[in-house]
Phi, psi and omega in degrees: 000314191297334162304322210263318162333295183287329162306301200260026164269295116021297204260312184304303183295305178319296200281004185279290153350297194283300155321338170285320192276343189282295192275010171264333188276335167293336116346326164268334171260003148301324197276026168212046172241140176258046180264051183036102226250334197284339187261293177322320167303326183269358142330282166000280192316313196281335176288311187263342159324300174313312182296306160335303152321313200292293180299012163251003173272308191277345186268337142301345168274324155267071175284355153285347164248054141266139195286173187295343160301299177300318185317302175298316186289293198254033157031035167320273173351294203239053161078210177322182139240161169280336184279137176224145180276111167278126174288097189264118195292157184236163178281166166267166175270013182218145187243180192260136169226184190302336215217027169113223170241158184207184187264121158312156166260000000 
């Protein structure tokens, strides 16, 4: 049973996939349409947010159809990740003066 679940997770993550490639690309053929395409598009955006939500549902259940960019980014498979970067602050290279900004040399 637990095969047939993971099967249709699978086939379910595929047509999710597939609905991302539709609306996004319908999203590019709005913006030289005059259907008032800045509120339709961002109709879009909320249509693959929703898709997006679902397909992160399923990948906590199933971290094995998740692609290796998610795995690695949002360390699904294994909880936290491990690898952590320690951040290092930078100076910025231009500081504020009396007369606007200006560069250090």
């Amino acid at each position: 049973m637990k095969k047939v679940r993971r099967r249709s997770l699978a086939e379910i993550d595929r047509k999710l996939s597939r609905a991302v490639k539709l609306l996004d690309a319908a999203a590019h053929d709005l913006r030289d349409t005059r259907l008032n395409p800045r509120e339709n598009i961002s109709k879009i955006g909320s249509a693959l947010v929703a898709v997006f939500e679902v397909q992160h549902q399923i990948y906590r259940r199933a971290p094995e159809l998740a692609p290796e960019w998610i795995r690695d980014k949002l360390a699904i498979a294994g909880g936290p990740s491990r690898k952590t970067t320690k951040v290092k602050r930078v100076k910025p290279k231009w500081r504020r003066s009396s007369r606007g900004t200006s560069r250090d040399a």
